[in-house]
C-alpha positions as a Markdown table, in Angstrom:
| # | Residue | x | y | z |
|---|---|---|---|---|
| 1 | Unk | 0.0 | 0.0 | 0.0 |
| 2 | Unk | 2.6 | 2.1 | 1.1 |
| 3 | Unk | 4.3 | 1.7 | -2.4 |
| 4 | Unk | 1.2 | 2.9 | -4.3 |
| 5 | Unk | 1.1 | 6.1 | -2.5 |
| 6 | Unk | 4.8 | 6.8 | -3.1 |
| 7 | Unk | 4.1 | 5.9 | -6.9 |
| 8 | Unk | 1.1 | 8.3 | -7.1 |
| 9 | Unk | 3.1 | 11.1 | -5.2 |
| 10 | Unk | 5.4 | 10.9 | -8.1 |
| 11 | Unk | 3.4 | 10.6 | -11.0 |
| 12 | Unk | 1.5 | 14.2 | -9.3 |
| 13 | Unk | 5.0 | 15.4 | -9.3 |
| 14 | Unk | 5.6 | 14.4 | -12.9 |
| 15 | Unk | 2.5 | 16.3 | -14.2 |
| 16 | Unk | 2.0 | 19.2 | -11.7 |
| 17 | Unk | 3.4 | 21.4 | -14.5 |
| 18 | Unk | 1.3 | 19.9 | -17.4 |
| 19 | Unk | -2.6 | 20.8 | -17.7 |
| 20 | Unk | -5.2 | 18.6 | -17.2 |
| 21 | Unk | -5.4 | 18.0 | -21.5 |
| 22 | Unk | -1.6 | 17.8 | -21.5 |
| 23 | Unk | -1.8 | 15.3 | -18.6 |
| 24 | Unk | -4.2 | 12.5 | -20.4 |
| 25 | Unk | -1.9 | 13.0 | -23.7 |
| 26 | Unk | 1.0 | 12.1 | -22.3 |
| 27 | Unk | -0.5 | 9.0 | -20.3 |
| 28 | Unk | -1.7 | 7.8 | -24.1 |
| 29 | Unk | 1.6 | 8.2 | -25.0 |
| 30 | Unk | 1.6 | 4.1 | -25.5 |
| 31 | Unk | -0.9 | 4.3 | -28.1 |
| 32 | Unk | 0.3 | 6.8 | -30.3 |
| 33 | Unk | 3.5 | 4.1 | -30.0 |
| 34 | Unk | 2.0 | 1.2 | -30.7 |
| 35 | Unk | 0.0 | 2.8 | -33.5 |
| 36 | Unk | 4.2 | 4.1 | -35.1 |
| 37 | Unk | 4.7 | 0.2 | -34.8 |
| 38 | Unk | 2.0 | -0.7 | -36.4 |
| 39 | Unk | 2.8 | 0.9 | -39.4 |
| 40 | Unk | 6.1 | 0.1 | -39.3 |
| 41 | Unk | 5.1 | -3.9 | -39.4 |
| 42 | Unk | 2.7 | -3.3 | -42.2 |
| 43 | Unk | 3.2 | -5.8 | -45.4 |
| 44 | Unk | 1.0 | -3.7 | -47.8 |
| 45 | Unk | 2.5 | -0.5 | -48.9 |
| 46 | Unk | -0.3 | 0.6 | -50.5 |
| 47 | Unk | -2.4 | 0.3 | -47.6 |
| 48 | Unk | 1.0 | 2.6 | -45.4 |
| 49 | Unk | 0.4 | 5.4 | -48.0 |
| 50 | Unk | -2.9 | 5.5 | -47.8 |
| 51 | Unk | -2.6 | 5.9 | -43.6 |
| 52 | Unk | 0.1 | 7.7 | -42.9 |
| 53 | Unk | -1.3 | 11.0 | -44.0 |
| 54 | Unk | -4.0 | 10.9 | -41.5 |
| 55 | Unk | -1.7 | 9.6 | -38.7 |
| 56 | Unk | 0.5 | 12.6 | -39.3 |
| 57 | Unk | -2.2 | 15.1 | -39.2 |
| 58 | Unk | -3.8 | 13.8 | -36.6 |
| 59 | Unk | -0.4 | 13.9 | -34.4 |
| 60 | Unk | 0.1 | 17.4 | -35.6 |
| 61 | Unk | -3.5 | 18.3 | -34.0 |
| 62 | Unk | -1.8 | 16.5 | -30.6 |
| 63 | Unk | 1.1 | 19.0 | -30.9 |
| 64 | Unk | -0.9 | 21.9 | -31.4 |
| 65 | Unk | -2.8 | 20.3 | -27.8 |
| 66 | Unk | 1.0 | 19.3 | -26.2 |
| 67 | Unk | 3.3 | 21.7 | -28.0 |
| 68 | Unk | 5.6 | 20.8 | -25.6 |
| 69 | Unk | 5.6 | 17.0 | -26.0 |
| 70 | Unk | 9.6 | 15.9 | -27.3 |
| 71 | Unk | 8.3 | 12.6 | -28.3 |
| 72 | Unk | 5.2 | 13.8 | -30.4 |
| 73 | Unk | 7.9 | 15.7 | -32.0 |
| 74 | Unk | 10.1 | 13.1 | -32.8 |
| 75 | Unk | 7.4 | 11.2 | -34.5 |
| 76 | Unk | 6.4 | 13.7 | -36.7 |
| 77 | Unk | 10.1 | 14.4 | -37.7 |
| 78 | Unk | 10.1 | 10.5 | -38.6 |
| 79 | Unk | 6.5 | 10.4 | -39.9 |
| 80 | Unk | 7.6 | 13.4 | -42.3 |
| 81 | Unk | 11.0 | 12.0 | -43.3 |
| 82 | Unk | 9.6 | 8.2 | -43.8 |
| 83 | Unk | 6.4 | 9.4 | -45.9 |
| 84 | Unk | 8.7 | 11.3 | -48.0 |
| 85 | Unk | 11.4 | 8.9 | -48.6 |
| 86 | Unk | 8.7 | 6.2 | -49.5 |
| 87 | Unk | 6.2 | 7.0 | -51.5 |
| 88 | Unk | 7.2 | 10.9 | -52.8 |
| 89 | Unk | 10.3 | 10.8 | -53.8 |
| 90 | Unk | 10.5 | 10.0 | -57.4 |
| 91 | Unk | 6.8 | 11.4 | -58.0 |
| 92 | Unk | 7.1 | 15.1 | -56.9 |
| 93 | Unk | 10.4 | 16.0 | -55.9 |
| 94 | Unk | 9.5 | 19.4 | -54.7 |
| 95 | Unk | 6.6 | 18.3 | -52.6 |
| 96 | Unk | 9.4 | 15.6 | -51.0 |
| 97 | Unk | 11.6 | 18.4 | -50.6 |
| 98 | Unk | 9.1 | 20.4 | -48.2 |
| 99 | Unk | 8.0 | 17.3 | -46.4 |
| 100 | Unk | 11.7 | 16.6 | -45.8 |
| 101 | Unk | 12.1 | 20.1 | -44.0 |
| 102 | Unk | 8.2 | 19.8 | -42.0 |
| 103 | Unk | 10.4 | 16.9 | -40.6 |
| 104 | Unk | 13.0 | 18.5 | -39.5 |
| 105 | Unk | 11.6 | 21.5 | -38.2 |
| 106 | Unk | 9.8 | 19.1 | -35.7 |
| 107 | Unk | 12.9 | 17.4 | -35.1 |
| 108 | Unk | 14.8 | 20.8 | -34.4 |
| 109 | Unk | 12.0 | 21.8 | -31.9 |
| 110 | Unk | 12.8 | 18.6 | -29.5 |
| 111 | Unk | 16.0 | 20.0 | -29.8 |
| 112 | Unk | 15.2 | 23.2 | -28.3 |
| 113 | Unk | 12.5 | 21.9 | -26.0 |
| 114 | Unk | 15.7 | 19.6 | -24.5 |
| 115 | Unk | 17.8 | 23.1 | -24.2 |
| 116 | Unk | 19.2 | 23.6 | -27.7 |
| 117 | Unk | 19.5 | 27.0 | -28.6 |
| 118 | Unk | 16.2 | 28.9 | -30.3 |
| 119 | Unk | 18.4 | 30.1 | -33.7 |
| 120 | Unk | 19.8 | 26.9 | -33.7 |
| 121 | Unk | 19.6 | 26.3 | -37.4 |
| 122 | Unk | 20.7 | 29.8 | -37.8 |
| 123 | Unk | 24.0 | 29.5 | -35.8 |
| 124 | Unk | 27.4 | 29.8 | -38.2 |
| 125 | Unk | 28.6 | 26.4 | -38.4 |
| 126 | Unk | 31.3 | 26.5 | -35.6 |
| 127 | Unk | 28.8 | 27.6 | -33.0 |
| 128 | Unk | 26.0 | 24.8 | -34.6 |
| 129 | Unk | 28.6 | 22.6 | -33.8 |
| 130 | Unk | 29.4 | 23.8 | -30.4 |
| 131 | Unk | 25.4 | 23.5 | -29.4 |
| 132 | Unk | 25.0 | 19.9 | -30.4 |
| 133 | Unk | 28.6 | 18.9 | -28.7 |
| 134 | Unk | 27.1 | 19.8 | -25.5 |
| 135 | Unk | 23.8 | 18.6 | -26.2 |
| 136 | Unk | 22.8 | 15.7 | -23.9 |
| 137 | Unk | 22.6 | 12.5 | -25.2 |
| 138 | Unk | 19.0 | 12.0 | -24.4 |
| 139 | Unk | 18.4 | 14.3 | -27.6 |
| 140 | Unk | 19.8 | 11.6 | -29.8 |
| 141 | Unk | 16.4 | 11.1 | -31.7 |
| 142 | Unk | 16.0 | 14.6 | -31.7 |
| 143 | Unk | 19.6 | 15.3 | -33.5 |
| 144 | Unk | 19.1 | 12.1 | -35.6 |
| 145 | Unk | 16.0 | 12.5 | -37.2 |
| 146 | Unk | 17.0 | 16.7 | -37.5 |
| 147 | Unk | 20.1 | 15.4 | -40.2 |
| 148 | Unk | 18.4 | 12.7 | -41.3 |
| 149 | Unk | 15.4 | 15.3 | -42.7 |
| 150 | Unk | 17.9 | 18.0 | -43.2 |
| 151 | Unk | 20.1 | 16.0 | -45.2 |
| 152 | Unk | 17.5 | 14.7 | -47.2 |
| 153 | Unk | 16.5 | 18.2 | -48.3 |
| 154 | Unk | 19.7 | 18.8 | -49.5 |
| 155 | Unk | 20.0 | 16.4 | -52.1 |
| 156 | Unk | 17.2 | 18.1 | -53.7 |
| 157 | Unk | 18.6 | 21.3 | -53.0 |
| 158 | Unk | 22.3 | 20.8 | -54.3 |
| 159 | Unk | 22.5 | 24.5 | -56.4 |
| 160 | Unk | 21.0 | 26.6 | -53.3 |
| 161 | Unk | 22.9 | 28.6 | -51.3 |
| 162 | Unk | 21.2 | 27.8 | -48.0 |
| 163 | Unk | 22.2 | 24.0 | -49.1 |
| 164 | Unk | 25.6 | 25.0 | -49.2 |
| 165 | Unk | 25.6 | 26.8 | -46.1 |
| 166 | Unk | 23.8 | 24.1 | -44.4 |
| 167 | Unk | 26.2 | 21.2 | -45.8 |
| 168 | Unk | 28.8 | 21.2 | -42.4 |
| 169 | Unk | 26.2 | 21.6 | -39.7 |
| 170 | Unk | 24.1 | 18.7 | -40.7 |
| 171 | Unk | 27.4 | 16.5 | -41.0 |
| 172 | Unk | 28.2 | 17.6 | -37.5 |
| 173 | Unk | 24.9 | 16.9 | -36.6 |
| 174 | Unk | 25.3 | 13.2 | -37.4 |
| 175 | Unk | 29.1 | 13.1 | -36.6 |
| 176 | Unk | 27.7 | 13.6 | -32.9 |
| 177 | Unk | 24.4 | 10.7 | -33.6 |
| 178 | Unk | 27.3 | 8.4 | -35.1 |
| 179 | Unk | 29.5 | 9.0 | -31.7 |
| 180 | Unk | 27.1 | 8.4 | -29.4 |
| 181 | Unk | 25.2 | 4.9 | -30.7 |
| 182 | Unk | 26.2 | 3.8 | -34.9 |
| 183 | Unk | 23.8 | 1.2 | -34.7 |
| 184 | Unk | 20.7 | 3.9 | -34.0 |
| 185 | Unk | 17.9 | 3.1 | -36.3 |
| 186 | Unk | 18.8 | -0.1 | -38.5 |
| 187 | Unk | 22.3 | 1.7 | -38.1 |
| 188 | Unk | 20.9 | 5.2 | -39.3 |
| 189 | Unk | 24.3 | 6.9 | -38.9 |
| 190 | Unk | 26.4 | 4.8 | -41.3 |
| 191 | Unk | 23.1 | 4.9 | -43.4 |
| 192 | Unk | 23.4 | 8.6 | -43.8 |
| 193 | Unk | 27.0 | 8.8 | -44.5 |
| 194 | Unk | 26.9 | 6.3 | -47.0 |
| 195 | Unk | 24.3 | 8.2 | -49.0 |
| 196 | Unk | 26.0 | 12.0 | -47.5 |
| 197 | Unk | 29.3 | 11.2 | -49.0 |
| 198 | Unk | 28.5 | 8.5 | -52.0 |
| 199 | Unk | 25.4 | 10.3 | -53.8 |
| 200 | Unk | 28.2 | 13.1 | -54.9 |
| 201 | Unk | 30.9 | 13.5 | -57.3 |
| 202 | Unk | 34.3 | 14.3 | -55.1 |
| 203 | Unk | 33.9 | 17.5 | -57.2 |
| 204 | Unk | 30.5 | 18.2 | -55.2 |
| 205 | Unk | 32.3 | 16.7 | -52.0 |
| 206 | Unk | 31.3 | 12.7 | -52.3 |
| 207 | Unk | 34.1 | 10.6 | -50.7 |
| 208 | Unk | 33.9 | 7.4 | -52.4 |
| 209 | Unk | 36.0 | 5.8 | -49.9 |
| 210 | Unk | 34.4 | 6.5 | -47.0 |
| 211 | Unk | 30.7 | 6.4 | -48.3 |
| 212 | Unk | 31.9 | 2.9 | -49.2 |
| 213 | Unk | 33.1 | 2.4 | -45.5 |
| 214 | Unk | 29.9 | 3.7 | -43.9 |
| 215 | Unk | 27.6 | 1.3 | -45.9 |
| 216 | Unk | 29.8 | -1.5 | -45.5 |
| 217 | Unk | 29.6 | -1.1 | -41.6 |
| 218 | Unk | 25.8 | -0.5 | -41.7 |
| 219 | Unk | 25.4 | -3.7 | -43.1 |
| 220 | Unk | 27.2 | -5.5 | -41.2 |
| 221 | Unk | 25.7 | -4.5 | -37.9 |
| 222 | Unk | 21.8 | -5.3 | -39.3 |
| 223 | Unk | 23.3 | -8.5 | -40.8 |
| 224 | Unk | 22.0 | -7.1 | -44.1 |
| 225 | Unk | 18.2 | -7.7 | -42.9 |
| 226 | Unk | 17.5 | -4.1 | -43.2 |
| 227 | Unk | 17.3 | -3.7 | -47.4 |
| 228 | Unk | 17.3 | 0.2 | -47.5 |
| 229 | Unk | 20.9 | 0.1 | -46.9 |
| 230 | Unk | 21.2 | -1.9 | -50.0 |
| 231 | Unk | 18.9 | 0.0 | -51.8 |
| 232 | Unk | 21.2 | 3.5 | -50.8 |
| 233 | Unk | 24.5 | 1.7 | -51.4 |
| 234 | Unk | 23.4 | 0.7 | -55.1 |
| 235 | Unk | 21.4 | 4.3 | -55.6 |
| 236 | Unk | 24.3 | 6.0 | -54.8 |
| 237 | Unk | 27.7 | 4.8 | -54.7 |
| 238 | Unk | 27.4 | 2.2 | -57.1 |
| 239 | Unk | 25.7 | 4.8 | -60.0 |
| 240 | Unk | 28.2 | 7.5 | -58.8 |
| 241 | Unk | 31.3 | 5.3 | -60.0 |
| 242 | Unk | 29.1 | 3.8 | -62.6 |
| 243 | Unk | 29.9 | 0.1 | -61.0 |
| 244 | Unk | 27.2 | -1.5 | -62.5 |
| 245 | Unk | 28.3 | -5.3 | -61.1 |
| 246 | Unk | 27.9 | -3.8 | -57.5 |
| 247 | Unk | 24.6 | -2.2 | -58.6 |
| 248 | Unk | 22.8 | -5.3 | -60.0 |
| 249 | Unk | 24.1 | -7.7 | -57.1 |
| 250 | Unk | 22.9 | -5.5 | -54.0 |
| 251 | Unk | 19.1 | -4.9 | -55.8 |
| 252 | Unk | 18.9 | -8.4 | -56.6 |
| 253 | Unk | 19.3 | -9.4 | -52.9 |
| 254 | Unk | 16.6 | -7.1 | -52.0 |
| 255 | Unk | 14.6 | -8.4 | -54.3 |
| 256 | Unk | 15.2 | -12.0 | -53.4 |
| 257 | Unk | 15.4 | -11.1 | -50.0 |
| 258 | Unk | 13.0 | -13.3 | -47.7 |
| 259 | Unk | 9.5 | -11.4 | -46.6 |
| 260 | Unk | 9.7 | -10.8 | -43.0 |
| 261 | Unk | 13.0 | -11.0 | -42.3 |
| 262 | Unk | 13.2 | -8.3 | -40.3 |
| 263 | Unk | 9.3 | -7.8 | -38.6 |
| 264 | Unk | 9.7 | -4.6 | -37.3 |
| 265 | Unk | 10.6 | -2.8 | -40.0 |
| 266 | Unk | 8.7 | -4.6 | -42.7 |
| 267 | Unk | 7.4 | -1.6 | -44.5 |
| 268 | Unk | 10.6 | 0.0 | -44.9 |
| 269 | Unk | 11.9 | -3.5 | -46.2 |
| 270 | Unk | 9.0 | -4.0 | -48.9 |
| 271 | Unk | 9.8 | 0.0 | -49.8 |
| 272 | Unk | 12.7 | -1.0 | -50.4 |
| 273 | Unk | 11.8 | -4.2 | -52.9 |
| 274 | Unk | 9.8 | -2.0 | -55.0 |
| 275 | Unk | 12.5 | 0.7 | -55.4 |
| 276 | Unk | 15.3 | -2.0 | -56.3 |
| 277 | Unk | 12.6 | -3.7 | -59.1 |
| 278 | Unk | 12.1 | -0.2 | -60.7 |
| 279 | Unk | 16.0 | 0.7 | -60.1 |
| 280 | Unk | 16.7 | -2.6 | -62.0 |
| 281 | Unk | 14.5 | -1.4 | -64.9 |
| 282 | Unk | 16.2 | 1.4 | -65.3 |
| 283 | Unk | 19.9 | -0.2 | -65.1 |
| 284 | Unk | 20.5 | 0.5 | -69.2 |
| 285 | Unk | 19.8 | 4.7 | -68.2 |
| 286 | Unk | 21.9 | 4.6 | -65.1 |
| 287 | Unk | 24.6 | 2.8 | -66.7 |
């Protein structure tokens, strides 16, 4: 009995600061959770497109409720960046390209909500990287999802000069996610920098070498069950350096990858077999 009491005292301590809406929100929290895995598990990815843009308006209504709420925030940033990636990219490049940057706006403003600075975006790219070095590293999804977006964007954006500008602080941005945990997210860091250094020419700043590296060590630590790293790897390094061996062998194991192989990210891995089929179509333009 006595244990129950000092439980509730704590949860009243907990919430003392939120209102009584903001209170019930955050005790659903689980739902809205279960709901992200949900989609994440789904087999159909017709059915995911169809879904996800009600799932993402509806948790923007829950931020305008819980502005506050880091985790709300965090999903949108990888509800935005997910949507886009999956089912816009390809199809309307400039609507992908906003969607990217809706994402990361949400993933900036965990960042300030866990004591980032307001400008943070804005900083020069010395003092960006000064503000995430001494960010805690309870803001990791936060900082992830704000390079993953933001880099994203700028592969769309390769000729702007806010691109250009932005180039260094998203890199330190995931130089800081790769540092604390490489295997975040299916290995999310080593994902990035594959893509981040291997979708360039070394005129533009790619780094063969290293992209090669990153993807290489991503796929080692998901034991090549998560196929978007396959997908990225053939995308981008292997059209970069126009190695069309490379190209054709990692899209034909995600396409003869087993279904299910990876349950909780099945979505992301049946994605990924309909982007290698159509990649493999168009191997005689690439190459």
């Amino acid at each position: 009995m006595a244990f129950r009491f000092l439980w509730l005292a704590i949860a009243l301590l907990l919430f003392e600061a939120c209102t009584p809406r903001q209170m019930v929100l955050r005790m659903a929290s689980p739902l809205f959770e279960g709901q992200v895995a949900a989609l994440n598990e789904e087999s159909d990815p017709e059915l995911a497109e169809q879904a996800i843009p009600a799932s993402l308006k509806m948790l923007e209504g829950l931020v305008k409720a819980d502005p506050e709420n880091v985790s709300f925030h965090h999903k949108l940033a990888e509800g935005f960046c997910g949507y886009a990636f999956s089912f816009v990219e390809g199809k309307d490049n400039r609507r992908a390209s906003d969607l990217y940057l809706r994402g990361r706006d949400h993933a900036v403003r965990s960042l300030v909500l866990s004591g980032a600075p307001e400008n943070l975006l804005n900083l020069p790219p010395n003092e960006f990287t000064a503000a995430v070095n001494n960010l805690d590293r309870d803001t990791l999804p936060g900082l992830f999802w704000t390079g993953q977006c933001w880099g994203a964007w700028l592969m769309f954006n390769l000729t702007d000069m806010e691109a250009l500008a932005a180039f260094p602080k998203v890199e330190a941005a995931m130089r800081q996610v790769l540092q604390w945990d490489e295997a975040y997210h299916q290995a999310g860091p080593h994902l990035f920098f594959g893509g981040f250094y291997g979708a360039r020419s070394p005129m533009l700043g790619g780094k063969p070498e290293q992209a090669r590296r990153h993807f290489e060590r991503g796929l080692e630590l998901t034991g090549r069950k998560f196929l978007v790293i396959q997908l990225m790897y053939a995308k981008t390094l292997a059209v970069q350096t126009q190695d069309k061996e490379l190209f054709t062998k990692l899209l034909q194991e995600v396409v003869e990858a087993p279904e299910g192989m990876l349950p909780g990210q099945r979505l992301a891995n049946e994605v990924a077999r309909l982007k290698a089929k159509q990649l493999l179509e168009d191997v005689d333009v690439l190459f």
